[in-house]
Structures are given as structure tokens and as C-alpha cells.
MARROKOL-218296 format. One record per residue: residue in one letter; x, y, z of N, C-alpha, C in turn. Coordinates in steps of 0.1 Angstrom, whole numbers, plus 5000, padded with zeros to 4 digits. Layout:
<recs>
AXYZXYZXYZ/...
</recs>
This chain:
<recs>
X516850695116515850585116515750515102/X515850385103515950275088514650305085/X514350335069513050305064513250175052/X512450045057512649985045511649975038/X511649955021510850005010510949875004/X509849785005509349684998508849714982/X509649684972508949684958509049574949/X507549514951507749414940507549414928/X508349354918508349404902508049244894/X507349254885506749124878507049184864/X508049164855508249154844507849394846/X508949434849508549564852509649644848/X510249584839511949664835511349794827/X510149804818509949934818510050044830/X509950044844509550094849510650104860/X510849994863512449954877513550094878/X513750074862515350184867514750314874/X513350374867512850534869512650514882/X512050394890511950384904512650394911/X514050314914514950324916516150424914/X515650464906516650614905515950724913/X514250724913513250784925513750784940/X514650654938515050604953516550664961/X517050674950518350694946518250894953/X517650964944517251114953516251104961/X516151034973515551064984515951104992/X515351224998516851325009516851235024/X516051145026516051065040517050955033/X518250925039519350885034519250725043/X518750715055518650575058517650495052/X517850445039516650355030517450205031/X516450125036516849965030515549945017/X516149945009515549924991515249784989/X514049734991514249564987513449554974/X514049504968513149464953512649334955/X511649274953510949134955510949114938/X512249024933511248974920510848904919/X509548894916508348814913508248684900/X509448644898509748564889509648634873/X510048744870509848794860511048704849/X510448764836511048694828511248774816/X511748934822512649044815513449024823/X513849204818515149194825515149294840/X514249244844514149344859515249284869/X515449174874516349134879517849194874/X518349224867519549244860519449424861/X518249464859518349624864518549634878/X517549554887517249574896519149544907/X519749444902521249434908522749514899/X521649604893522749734892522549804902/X521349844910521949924919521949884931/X522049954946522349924958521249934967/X520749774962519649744970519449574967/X518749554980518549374980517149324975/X517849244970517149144961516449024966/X515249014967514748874964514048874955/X514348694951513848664937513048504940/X512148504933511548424931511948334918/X511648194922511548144909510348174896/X509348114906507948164894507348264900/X506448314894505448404896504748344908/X504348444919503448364928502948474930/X502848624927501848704926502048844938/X501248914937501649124946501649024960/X501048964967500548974980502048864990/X502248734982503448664981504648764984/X504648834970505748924968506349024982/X505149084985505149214994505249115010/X504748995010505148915025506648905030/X507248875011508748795014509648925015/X508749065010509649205012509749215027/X508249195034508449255050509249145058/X509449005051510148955059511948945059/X512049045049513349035046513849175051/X512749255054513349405061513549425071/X514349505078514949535089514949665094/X514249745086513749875091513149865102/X513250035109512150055119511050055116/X510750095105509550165095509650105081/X507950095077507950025066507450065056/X507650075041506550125033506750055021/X505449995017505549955000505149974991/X506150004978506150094967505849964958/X504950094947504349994933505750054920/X505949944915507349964910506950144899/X505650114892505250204885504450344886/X504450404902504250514910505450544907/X505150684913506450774918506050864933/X507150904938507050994953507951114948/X507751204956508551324956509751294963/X510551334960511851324963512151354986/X511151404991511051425003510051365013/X509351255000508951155009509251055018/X510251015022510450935033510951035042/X512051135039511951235049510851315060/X510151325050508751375061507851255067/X507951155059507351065067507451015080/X509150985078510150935091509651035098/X510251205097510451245105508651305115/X507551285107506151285110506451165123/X506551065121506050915122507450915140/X508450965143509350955152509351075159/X508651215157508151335159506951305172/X506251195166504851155175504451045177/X505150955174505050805178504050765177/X503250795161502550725158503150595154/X502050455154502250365145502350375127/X501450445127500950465106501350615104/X502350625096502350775087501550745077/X500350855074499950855058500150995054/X500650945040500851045026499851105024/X500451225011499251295005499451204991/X498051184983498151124975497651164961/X498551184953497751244933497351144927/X496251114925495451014918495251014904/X496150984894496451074882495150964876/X494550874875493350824867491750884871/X491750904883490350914890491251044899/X491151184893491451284895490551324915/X489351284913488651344924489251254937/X490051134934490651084951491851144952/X492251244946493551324954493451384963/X493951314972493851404987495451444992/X495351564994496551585002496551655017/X497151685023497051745035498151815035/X496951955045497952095048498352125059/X498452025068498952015087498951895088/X499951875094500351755104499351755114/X498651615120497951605133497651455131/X497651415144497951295146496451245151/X495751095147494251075147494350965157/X493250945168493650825173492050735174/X490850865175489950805169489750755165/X488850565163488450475152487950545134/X486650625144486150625130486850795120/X487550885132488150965122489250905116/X489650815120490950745115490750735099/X489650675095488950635089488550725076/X487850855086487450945078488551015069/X489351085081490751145074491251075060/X491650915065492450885054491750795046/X490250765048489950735037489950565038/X490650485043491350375041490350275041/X488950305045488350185040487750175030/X487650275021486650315009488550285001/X488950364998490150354992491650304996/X491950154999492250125009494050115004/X494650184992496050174990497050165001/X497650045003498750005010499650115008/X500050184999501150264995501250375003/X500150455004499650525011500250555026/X501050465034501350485047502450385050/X503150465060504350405066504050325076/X504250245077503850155091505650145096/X505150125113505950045119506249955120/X507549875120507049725115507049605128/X507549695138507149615149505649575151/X504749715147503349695149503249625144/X503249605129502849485123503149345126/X503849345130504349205133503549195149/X502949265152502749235168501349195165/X500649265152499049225153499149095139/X500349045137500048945124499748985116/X499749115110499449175099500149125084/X499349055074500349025064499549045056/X499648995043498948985032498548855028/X497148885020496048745018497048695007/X497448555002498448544987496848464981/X497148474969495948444962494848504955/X495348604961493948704959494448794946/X493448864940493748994932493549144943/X493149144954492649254960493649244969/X494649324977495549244987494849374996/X494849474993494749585003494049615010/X492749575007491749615019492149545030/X492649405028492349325040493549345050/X494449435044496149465055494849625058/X495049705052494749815055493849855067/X493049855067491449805078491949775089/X492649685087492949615103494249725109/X494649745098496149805105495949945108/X494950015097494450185107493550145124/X492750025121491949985130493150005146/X494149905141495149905151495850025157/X496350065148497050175150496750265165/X497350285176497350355184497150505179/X498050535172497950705164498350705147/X498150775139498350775124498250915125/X499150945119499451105116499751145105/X498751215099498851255087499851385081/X500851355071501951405070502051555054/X501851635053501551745044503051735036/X503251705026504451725017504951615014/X504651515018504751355017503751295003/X504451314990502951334980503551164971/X502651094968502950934959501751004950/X502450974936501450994927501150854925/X500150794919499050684917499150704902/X499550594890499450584876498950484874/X498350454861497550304859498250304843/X498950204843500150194831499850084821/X500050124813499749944803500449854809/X499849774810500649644818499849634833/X500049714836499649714850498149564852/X498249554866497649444862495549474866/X495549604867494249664868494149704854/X494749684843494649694829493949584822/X494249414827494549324824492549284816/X492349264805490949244802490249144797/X491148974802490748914796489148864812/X488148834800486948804808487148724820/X488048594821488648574833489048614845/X490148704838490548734850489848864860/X488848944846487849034854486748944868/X486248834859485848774869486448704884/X487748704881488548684891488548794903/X488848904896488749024904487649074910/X486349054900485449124906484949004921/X485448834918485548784926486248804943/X487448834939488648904953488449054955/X487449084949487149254953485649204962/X484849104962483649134969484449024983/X485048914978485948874991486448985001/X486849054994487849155000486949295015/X485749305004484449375009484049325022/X483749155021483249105031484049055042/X485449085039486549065054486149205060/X485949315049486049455057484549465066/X483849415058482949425070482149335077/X483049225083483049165091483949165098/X485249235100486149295104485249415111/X485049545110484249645117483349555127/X482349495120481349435125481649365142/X482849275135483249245152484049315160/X484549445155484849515165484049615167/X483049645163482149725166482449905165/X482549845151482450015147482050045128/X481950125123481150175112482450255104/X482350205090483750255081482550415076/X483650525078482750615067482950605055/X481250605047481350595033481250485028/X480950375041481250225039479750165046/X478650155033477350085040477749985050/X477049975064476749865073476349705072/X475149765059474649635056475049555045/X475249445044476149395030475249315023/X473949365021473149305016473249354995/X473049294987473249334974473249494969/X472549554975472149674969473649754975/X474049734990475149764992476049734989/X476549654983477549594976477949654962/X476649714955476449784940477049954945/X476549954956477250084967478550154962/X479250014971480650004971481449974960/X480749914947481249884938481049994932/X480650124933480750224929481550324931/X481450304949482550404950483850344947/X483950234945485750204939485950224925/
</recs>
């Protein structure tokens, strides 16, 4: 079974080769590797076509959400998953994933995940079982409180069958794929040994401090809030850990627990 691995890189040659060499010992041997570059202006492109994986490149910067669209539309996997050039996975991650995810036909595999900045969201799991429940969907993996796209393998038929893409524009991309796609999901099966560790790197663009661009974010983080729940809202169901009402005080809520 093809797994293809969307990673987009923005001026990321610190980090490209370690990834790609990550990629390089993965014991699940059917990988399509797409690097999206993001118009960078090192030398990531030039790392990134040393090794044996495809390339799109942009001319300029057009940003994560851009990036990760032109990855899913360039894959050909059964199965999808997108990598932050500056994470790492254990060497037997797509292996358990695949084989979780074609074991039980779910739509969504999710990982265990090491949260190396905010130690307390490391979650991992010690059995496989497959969730088909709205709100335990939810509960289990967390996805609307902590909504990392990285986190899970999708199908990519599914995705393409509910329109699933990414907002471009935004600083927040993930809540608004995430939500809808556990929402959808027929089954998601949670996978024990499948571990992505989570790093927050200089550079990274959750580093970035000029007063701008915080206001930017804190702008596409309460955007991002009120797709999620107006999303639940009209399908009629309740995120756990995720107030109902979006009135200010909830909002101070949510801006807490992230």
C-alpha cells in the first residue's frame, strides 16, 4: 500500500537532510516523498533533489496551507500523511500506520504523539481499537482541542470525496482540515508504536515575534475557533474540552487550553 508524505519546507535546509534521511529508514518501503518547496531562498531545493523524492517548487512563498494543497494534489498514494520538515517519527511509523489503517479500514490512522515543548499533550496509545463514535472520536484523539494535522494518516480518497483541503491565507491551517475530517471519518484507529515527536525550533514559524505577525495569528487562531464551532454547531454535536458557547469568556477558555 503507497503512503504519500507531503513536506513542505520554507527556507528549511537546516532541517531537510535529517528529515529525509528519517525517510530514507522507514521499514514501510512503499513511500511517495513529496517535498513542496515553498519558494525558499536556501538551499533546500538543492538538498531536497539529492535524494529520491518529488519535488514541487514554487516560485515565491505562498505559505504551510498553499504548500500542503499542491503536496495532496501531486500524491498518488492510497494513504496520506503530512510531515513538518522539523519533527521527527520513529523509524516504524508508516509501517504501523499502513498496516493499522488496511487491517480495519478505517479512514484516519492516528499516532502517538511526544510533545517535546508542552510535555503534558503527549499522548501515546497502548492498543489498537478503532473509534467510530462522534464525540469519542474526539475524545480519544484530542483533535479539536489539539488539532495537529501530523497526527494522522488519512485516506486520500476520503479526502477528496468530502473536499477536504486547506484554508491558504491563514496562520492556523489545522483546525479547519482536522474537525471536519475526524467528524467524517467512518472509523479512525488509533495505532500504539506509531510515535512523531513535536519540536518548536528557532525559525519555526510559531517562534516568529514580531507584534504583527502575533496579531496576525492570534487573529487566524480565533478565525480558526469559530469555523470549529460552527462546524459542530451545524452538525450537531459538542467537541470535548471545547466550550459550546463562543461567547468571550469562552474564547479566553480555549486560548488557554492551546
Amino acid at each position: 500500500m503507497k503512503v504519500s508524505v507531503v513536506i513542505p519546507v520554507y527556507n528549511g535546509e537546516k532541517y531537510l537532510a535529517a528529515c529525509l534521511d528519517g525517510m530514507m529508514r522507514q521499514t514501510h518501503r512503499d513511500l511517495e516523498i513529496i517535498v513542496v518547496d515553498d519558494g525558499s531562498g536556501d538551499r533546500s531545493p538543492e538538498i531536497a533533489r539529492s535524494y529520491p523524492v518529488k519535488v514541487v517548487a514554487f516560485e515565491r512563498n505562498r505559505g504551510l496551507s498553499a504548500a500542503r494543497n499542491a503536496g495532496m494534489a501531486a500524491a498518488t498514494g492510497e494513504y496520506l500523511h503530512f510531515m513538518d520538515v522539523d519533527d521527527e517519527i520513529n523509524d516504524e511509523f508508516y509501517e504501523r500506520l499502513a498496516a493499522a489503517a488496511l487491517a480495519t479500514g478505517a479512514d484516519v490512522a492516528c499516532c502517538g504523539m511526544v510533545h517535546e515543548p508542552k510535555p503534558h499533550r503527549t499522548t501515546l496509545f497502548s492498543e489498537r481499537r478503532v473509534i467510530a463514535e462522534t464525540r469519542e472520536k474526539f475524545r480519544v484523539t484530542k483533535a479539536g482541542v489539539w488539532s495537529y494535522v501530523w497526527r494522522y494518516l488519512f485516506r486520500r480518497s476520503f479526502l477528496t470525496e468530502h473536499g477536504l483541503s486547506f484554508e491558504e491565507g491563514r496562520l492556523v491551517e489545522d483546525m479547519p482540515f482536522t474537525v471536519p475530517a475526524i467528524y467524517h471519518a467512518a472509523g479512525v484507529v488509533v495505532v500504539p508504536g506509531a510515535e512523531y515527536t513535536y519540536k518548536l525550533n528557532e525559525g519555526s514559524i510559531m517562534q516568529v515575534r514580531s507584534r504583527e505577525h502575533r496579531r496576525r495569528r492570534h487573529r487566524d487562531l480565533r478565525h480558526a475557533k469559530e469555523l470549529r464551532h460552527n462546524f459542530a454547531r451545524a452538525h450537531g454535536f459538542s467537541i470535548p474540552g471545547v466550550p459550546t458557547w463562543a461567547g468571550p469568556l469562552s474564547l479566553l477558555y480555549v486560548k488557554w487550553l492551546t
